[in-house]
VOPAGU-2260 file (C-alpha; in pm, 1 decimal, decimal comma):
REM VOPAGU-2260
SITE   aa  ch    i         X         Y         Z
SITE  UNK   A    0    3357,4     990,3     317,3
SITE  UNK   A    1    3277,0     796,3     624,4
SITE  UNK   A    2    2986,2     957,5     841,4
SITE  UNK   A    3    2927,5     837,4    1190,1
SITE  UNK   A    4    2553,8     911,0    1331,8
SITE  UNK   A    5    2509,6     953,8    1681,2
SITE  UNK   A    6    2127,9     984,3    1834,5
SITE  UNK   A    7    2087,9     903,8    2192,1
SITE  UNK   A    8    1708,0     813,3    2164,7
SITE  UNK   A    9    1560,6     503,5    2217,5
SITE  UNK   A   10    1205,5     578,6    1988,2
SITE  UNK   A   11    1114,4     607,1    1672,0
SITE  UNK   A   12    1014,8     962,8    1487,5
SITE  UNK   A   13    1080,7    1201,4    1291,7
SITE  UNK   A   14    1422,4    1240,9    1384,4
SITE  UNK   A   15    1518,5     907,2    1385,6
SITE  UNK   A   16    1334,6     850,8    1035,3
SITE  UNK   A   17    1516,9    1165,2     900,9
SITE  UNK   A   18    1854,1    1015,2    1004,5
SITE  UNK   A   19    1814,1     669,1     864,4
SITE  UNK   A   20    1741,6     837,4     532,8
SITE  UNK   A   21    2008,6     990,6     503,4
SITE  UNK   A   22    2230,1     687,0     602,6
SITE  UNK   A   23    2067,5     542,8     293,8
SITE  UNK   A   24    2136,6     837,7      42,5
SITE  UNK   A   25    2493,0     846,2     177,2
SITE  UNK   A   26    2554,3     483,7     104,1
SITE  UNK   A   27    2360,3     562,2    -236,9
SITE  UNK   A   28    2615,4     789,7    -304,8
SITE  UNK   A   29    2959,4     574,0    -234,3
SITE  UNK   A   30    2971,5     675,2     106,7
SITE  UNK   A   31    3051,6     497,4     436,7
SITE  UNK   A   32    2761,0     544,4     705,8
SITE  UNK   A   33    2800,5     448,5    1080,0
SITE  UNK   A   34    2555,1     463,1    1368,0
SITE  UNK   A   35    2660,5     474,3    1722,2
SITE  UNK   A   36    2334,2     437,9    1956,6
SITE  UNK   A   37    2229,7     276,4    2300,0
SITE  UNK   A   38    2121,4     -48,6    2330,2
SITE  UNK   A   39    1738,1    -131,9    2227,7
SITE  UNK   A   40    1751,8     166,4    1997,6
SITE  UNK   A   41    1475,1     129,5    1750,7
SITE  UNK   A   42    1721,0     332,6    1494,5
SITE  UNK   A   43    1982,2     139,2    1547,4
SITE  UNK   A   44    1736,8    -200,7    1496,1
SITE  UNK   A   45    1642,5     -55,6    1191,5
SITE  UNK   A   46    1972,4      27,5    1070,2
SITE  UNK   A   47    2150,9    -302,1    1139,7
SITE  UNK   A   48    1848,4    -452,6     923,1
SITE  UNK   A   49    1981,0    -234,2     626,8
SITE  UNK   A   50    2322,6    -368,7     665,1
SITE  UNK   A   51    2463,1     -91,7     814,6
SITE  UNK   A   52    2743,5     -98,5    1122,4
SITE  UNK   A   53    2616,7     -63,6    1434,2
SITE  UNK   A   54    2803,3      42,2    1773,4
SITE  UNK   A   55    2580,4      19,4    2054,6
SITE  UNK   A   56    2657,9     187,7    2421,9
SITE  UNK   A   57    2422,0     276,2    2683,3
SITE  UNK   A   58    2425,9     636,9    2725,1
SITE  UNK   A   59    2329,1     713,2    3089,8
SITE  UNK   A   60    2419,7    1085,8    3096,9
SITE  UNK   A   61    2543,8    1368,8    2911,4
SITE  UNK   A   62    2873,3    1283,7    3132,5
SITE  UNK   A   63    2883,1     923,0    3122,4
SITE  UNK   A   64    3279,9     934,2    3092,7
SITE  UNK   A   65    3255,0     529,9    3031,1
SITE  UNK   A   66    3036,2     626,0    2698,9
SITE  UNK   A   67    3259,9     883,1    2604,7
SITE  UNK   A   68    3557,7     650,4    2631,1
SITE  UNK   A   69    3396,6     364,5    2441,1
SITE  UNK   A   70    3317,0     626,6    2208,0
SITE  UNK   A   71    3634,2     748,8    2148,7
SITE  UNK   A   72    3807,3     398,7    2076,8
SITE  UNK   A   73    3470,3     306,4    1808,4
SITE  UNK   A   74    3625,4     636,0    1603,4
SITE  UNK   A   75    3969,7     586,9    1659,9
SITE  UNK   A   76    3917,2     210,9    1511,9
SITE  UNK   A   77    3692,9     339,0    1225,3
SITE  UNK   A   78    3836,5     709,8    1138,4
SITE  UNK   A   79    3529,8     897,2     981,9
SITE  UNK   A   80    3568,7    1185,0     879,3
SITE  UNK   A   81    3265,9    1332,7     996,8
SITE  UNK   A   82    3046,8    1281,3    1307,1
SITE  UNK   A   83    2697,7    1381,0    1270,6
SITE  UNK   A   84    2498,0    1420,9    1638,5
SITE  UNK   A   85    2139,3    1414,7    1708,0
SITE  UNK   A   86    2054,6    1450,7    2025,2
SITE  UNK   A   87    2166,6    1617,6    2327,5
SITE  UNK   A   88    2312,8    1358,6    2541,4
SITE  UNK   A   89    2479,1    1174,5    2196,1
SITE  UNK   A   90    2624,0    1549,1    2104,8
SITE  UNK   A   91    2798,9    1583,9    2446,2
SITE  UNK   A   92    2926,4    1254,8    2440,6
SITE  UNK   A   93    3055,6    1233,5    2088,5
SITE  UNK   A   94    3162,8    1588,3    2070,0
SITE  UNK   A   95    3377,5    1542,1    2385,5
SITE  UNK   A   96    3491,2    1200,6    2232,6
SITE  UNK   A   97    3588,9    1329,3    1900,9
SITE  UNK   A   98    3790,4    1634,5    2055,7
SITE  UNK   A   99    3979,6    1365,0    2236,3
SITE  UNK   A  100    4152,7    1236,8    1931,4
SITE  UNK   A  101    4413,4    1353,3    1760,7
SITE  UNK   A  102    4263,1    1319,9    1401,2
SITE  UNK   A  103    3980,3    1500,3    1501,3
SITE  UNK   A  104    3668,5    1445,1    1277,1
SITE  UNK   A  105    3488,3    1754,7    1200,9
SITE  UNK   A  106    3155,6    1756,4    1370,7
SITE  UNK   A  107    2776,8    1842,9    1284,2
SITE  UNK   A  108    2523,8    1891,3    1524,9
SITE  UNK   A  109    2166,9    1860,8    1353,6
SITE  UNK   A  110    1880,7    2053,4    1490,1
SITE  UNK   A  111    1548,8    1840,6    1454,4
SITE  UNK   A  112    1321,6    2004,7    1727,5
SITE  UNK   A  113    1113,4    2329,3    1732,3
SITE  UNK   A  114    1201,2    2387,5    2164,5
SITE  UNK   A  115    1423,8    2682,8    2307,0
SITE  UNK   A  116    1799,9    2501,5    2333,5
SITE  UNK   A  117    1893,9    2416,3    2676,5
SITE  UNK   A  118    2268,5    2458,3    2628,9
SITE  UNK   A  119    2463,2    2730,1    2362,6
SITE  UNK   A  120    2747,1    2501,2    2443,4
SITE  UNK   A  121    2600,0    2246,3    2214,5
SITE  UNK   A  122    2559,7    2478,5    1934,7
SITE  UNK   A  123    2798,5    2757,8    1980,9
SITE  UNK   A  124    3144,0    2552,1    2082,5
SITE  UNK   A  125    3084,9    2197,7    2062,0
SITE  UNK   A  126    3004,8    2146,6    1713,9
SITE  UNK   A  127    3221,8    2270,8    1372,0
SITE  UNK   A  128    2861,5    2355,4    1251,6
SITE  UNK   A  129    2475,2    2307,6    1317,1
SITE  UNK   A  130    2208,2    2166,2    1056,3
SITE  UNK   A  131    1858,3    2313,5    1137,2
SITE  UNK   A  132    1516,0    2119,3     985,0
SITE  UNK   A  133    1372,7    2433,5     857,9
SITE  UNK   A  134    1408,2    2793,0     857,0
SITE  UNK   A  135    1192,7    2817,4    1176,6
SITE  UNK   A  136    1494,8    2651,0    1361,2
SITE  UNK   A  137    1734,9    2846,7    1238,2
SITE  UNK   A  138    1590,3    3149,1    1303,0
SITE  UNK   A  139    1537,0    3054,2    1681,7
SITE  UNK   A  140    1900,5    2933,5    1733,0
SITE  UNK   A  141    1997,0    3265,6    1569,8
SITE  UNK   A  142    1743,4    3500,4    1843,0
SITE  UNK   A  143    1877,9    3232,6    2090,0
SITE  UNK   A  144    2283,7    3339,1    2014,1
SITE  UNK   A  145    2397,4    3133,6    1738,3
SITE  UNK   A  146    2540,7    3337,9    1478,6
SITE  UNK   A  147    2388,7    3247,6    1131,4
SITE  UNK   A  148    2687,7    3205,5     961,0
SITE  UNK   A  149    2739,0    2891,0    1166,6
SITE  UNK   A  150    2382,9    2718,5    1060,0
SITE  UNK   A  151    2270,5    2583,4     735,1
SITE  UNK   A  152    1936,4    2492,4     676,9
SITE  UNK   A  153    1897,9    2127,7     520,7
SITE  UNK   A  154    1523,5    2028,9     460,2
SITE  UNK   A  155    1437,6    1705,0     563,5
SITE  UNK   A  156    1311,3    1488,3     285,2
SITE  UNK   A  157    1204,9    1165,0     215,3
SITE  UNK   A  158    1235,3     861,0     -50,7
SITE  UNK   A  159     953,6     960,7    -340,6
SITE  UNK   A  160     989,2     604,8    -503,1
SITE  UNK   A  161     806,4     467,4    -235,3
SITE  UNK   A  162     494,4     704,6    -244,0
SITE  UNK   A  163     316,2     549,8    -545,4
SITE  UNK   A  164     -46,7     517,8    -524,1
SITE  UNK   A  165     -37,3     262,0    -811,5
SITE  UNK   A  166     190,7      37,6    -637,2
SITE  UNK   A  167      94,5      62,8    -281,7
SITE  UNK   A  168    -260,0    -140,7    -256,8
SITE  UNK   A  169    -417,7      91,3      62,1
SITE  UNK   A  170    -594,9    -193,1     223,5
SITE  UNK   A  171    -626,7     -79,3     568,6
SITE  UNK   A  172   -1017,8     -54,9     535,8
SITE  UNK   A  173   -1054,9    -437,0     464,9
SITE  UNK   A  174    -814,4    -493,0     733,5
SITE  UNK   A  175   -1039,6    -272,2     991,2
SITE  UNK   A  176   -1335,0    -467,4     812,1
SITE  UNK   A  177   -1495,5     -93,8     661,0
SITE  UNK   A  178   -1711,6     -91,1     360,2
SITE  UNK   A  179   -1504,9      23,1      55,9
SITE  UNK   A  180   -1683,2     398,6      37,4
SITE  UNK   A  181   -1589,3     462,8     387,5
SITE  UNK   A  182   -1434,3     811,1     467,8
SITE  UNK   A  183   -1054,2     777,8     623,0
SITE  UNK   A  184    -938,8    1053,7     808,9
SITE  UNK   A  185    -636,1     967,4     973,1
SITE  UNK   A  186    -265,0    1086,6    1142,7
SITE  UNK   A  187      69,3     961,1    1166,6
SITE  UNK   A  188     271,6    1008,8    1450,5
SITE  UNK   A  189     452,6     938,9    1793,5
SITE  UNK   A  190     147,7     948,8    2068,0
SITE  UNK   A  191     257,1    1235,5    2285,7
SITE  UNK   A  192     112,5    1538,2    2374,3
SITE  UNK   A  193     236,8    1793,9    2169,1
SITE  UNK   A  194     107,5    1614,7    1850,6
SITE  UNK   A  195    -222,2    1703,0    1941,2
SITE  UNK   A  196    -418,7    1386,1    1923,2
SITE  UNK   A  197    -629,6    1526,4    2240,1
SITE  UNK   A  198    -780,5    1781,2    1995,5
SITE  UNK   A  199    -847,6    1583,4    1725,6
SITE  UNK   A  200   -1036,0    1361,5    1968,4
SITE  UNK   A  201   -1211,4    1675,9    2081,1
SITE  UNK   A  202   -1286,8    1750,8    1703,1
SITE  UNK   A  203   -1416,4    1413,2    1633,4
SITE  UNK   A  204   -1781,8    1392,8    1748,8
SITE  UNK   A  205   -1822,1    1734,9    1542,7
SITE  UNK   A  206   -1734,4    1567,7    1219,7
SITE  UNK   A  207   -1932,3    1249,1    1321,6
SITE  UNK   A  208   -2253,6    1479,9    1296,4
SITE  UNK   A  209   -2242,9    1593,3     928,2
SITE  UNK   A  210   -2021,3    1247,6     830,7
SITE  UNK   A  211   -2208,9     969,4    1070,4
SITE  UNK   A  212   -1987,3     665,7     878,8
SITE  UNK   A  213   -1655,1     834,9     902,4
SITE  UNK   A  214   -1375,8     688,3    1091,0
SITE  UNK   A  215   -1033,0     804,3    1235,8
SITE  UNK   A  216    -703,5     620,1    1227,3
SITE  UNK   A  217    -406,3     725,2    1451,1
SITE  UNK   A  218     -97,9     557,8    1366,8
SITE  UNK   A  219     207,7     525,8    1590,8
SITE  UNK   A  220     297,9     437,2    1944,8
SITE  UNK   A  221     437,3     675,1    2244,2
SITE  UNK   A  222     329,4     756,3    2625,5
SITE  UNK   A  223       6,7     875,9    2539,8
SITE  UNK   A  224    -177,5     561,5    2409,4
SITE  UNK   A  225    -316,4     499,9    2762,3
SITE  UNK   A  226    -447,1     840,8    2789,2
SITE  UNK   A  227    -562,8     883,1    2427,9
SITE  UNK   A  228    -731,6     539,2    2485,3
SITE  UNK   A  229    -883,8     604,7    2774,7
SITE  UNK   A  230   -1029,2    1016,2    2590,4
SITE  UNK   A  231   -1174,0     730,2    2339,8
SITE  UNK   A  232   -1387,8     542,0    2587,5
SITE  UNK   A  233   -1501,9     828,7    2749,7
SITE  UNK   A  234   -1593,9    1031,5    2449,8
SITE  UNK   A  235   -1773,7     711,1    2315,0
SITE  UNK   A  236   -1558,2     728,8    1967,2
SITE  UNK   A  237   -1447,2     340,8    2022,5
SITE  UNK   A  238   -1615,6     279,8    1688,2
SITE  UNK   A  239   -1495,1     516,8    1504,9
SITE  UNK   A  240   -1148,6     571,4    1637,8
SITE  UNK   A  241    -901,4     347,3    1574,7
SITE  UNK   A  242    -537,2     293,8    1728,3
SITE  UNK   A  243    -320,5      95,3    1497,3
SITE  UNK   A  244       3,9     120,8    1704,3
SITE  UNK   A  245     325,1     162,3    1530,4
SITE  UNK   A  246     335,7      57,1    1137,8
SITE  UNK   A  247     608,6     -56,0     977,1
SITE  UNK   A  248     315,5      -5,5     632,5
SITE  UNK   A  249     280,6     378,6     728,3
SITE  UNK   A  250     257,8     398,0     289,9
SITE  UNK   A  251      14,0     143,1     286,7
SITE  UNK   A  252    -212,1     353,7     608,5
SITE  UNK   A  253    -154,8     677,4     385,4
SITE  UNK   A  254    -267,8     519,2      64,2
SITE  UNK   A  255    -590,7     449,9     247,6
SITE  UNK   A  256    -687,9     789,5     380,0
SITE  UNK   A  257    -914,1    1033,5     213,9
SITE  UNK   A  258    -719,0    1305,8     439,7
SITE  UNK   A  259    -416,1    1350,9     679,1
SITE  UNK   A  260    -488,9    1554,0     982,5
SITE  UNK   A  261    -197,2    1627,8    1275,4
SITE  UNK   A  262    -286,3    1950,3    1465,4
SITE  UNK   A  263      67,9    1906,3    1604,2
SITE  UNK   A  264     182,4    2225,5    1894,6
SITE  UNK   A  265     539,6    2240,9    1763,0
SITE  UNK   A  266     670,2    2103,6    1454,0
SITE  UNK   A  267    1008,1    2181,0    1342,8
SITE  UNK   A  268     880,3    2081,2     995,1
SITE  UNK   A  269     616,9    1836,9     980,2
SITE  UNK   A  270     793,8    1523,1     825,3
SITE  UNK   A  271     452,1    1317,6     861,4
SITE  UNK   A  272     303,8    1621,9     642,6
SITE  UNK   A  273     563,9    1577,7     390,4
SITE  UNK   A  274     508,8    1182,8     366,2
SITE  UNK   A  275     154,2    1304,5     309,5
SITE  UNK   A  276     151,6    1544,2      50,7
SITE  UNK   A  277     381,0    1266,0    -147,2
SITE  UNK   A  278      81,5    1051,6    -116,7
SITE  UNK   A  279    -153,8    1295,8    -298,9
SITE  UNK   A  280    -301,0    1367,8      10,7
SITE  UNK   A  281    -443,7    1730,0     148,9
SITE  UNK   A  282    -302,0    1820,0     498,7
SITE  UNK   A  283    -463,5    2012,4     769,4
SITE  UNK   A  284    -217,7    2114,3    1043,5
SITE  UNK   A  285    -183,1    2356,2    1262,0
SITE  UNK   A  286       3,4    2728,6    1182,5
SITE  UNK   A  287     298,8    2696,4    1407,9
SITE  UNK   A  288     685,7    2696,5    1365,9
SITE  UNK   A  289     810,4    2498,0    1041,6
SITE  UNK   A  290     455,0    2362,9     942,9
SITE  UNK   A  291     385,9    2675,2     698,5
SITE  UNK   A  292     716,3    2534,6     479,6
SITE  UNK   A  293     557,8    2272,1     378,6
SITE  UNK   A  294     174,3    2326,0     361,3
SITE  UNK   A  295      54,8    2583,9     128,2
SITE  UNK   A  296    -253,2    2750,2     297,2
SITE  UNK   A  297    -546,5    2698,8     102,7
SITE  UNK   A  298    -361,4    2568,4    -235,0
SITE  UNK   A  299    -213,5    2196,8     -49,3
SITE  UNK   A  300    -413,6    2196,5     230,7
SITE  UNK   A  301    -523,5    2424,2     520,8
SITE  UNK   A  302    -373,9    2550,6     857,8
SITE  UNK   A  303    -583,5    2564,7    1173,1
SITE  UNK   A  304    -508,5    2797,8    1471,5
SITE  UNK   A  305    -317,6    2540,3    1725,4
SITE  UNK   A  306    -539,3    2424,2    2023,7
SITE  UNK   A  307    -835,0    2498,6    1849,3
SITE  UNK   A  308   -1091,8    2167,8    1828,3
SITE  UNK   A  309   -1388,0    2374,5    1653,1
SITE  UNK   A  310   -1162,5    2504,0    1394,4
SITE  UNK   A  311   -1033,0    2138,2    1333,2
SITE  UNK   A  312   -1341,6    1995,0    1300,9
SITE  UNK   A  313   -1454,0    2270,7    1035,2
SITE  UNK   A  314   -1168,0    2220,5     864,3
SITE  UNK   A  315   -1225,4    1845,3     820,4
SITE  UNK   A  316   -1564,9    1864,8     744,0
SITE  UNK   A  317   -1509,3    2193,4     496,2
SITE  UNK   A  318   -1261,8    1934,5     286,3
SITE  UNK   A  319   -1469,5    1584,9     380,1
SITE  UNK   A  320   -1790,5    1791,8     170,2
SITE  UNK   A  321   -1618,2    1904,7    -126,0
SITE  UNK   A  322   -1414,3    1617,0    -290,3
SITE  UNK   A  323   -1290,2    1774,6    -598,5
SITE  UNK   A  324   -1156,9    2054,1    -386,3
SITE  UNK   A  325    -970,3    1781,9    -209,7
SITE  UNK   A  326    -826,3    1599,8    -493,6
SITE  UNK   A  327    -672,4    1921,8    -593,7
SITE  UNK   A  328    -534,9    1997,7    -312,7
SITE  UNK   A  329    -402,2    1631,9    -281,5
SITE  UNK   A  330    -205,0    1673,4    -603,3
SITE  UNK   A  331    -101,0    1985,6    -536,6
SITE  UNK   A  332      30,8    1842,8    -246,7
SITE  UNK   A  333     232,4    1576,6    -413,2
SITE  UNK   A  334     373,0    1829,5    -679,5
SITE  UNK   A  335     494,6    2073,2    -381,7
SITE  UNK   A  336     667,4    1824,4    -162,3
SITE  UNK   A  337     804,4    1674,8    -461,8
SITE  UNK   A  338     977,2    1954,9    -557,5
SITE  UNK   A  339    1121,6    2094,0    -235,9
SITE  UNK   A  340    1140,9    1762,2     -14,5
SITE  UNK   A  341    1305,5    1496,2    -160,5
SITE  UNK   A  342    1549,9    1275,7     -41,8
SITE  UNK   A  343    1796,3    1328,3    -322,4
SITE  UNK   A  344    1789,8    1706,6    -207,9
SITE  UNK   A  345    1842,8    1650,8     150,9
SITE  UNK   A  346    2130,8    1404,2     101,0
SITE  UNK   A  347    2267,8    1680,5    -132,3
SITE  UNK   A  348    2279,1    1939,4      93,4
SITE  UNK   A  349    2427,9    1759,3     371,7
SITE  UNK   A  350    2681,9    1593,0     184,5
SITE  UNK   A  351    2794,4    1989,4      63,9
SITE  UNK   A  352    2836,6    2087,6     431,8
SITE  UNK   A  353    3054,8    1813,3     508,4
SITE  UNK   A  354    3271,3    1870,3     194,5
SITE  UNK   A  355    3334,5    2218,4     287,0
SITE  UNK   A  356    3385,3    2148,9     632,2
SITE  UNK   A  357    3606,1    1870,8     546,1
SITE  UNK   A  358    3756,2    2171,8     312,5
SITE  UNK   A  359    3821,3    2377,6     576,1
SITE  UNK   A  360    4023,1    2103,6     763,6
């Protein structure tokens, strides 16, 4: 098959790290994978540094008929068989640009985000069929119209081989010039709001009382650092808090950590929790939307009530004081994820809704 990928986004996430897996496990496979993106993309950066083709076109609007049009010629000259949309504005324009042709690909909107939709058109005419993250997405598209026969739930999931504790060195203490014993609580994701970095920072001096020599590590970039760096200075945690931007190492900051923390407000899944777990690590997040699928209350890590600093911080000092209990839940963690997450099963699934959609053609 040849699979075109269109995401409209300029940043680098969840979404976007979902998507360039799977252009891997396609190509793994014999497949053909394309990416069609605006210029400056950091997807598209990435993906043109793993050899894949790379059509760029700014994408001003969900109506930018000049997109559309440029669109339409990149499929006409490379004929995939399925186009797979991401976002919003890249759905609209591709959608539109593939029903132009007349060897019509069959499309695939995927469904990354845990917000109400803005537009059934999207979902309910645009598309051949949608791809939600997680159960909790389907289940809203369905309350919000979209019948359930036209969703299929693929799982994001991630590349295991790279998750290896004995080949990954974890170095990011001798880098931030920590003594060896120190305790590493840290997150990994895009800096805006609804991760919930402002309530970890709230959580912080809590856990500094009880653990005086433990230190924080956020990882990842977005347009919250200013904020979040400013919340440091003014909570006087610029010792013990540490911004380390966005890592292309985010194995080697994982390996590190005694425990992953993101008290996120919406999660469609929680692919940062996933990445995690495969790490051995214990989770704490937060008990909203598609973050129950993948931590195990109490058996792979522990879910916190979302906004909720106090709770946090008892949470991360309940696991920081009882290390055994936290190695457990680490590997249970690892054995979980392993099972239900993996690349290999993600690739799997999409590739079977394209085949019967290409079927149905």
């Amino acid at each position: 098959m040849i699979v075109l990928h269109t995401e409209s986004s300029l940043g680098w996430g969840g979404q976007e790290n979902r998507t360039f897996n799977e252009m891997l496990g396609l190509r793994e496979r014999g497949h053909t994978a394309l990416l069609a993106c605006p210029p400056g993309a950091r997807l598209g950066a990435r993906a043109r540094e793993a050899g894949f083709t790379v059509f760029e076109t700014p994408m001003r609007s969900a109506v930018d008929l000049p997109a559309m049009l440029r669109l339409r010629r990149f499929m006409a000259e490379q004929r995939p068989d399925v186009v797979n949309t991401h976002s919003s504005r890249d759905t609209q324009l591709a959608g539109m640009a593939a029903r132009l042709l007349a060897r019509r690909p069959r499309l695939v909107r995927t469904r990354h985000l845990a917000l109400p939709i803005t537009s059934k058109f999207t979902y309910r005419v645009l598309p051949d069929h949608v791809v939600t993250v997680s159960r909790h997405v389907e289940n809203a598209l369905v309350r919000a119209g979209v019948p359930r026969e036209h969703i299929t739930t693929v799982h994001t999931g991630i590349d295991f081989s790279r998750y290896d504790r004995a080949l990954v060195k974890g170095d990011l203490r001798e880098a931030l010039g920590l003594p060896a014993d120190t305790l590493l609580i840290g997150t990994v994701a895009i800096l805006r709001r609804k991760k919930g970095h402002a309530e970890l920072l709230e959580a912080v001096p809590a856990v500094l009382e009880r653990f005086p020599d433990a230190h924080f590590v956020f990882a990842g970039d977005g347009p919250q650092h200013a904020n979040i760096e400013r919340r440091i200075a003014a909570l006087q945690l610029s010792e013990h808090v540490h911004l380390l931007g966005l890592r292309r190492d985010v194995v080697n900051v994982l390996a590190s950590l005694d425990l992953f923390v993101l008290p996120t407000h919406q999660e469609a899944l929680g692919t940062a929790f996933v990445e995690a777990g495969a790490m051995g690590l214990a989770c704490i997040g937060t008990n909203v939307d598609g973050v129950p699928e993948v931590i195990n209350d109490g058996e792979t890590g522990l879910l916190v009530p979302v906004h909720d600093p106090a709770a946090l911080a008892q949470a991360i000092i309940a696991l920081l004081a009882d290390p055994a209990r936290r190695r457990a839940m680490g590997e249970a963690a690892s054995r979980h994820v392993r099972q239900k997450f993996s690349r290999e099963a993600m690739v799997g699934g999409m590739v079977a809704v394209y085949e019967r959609l290409l079927g149905q053609r």
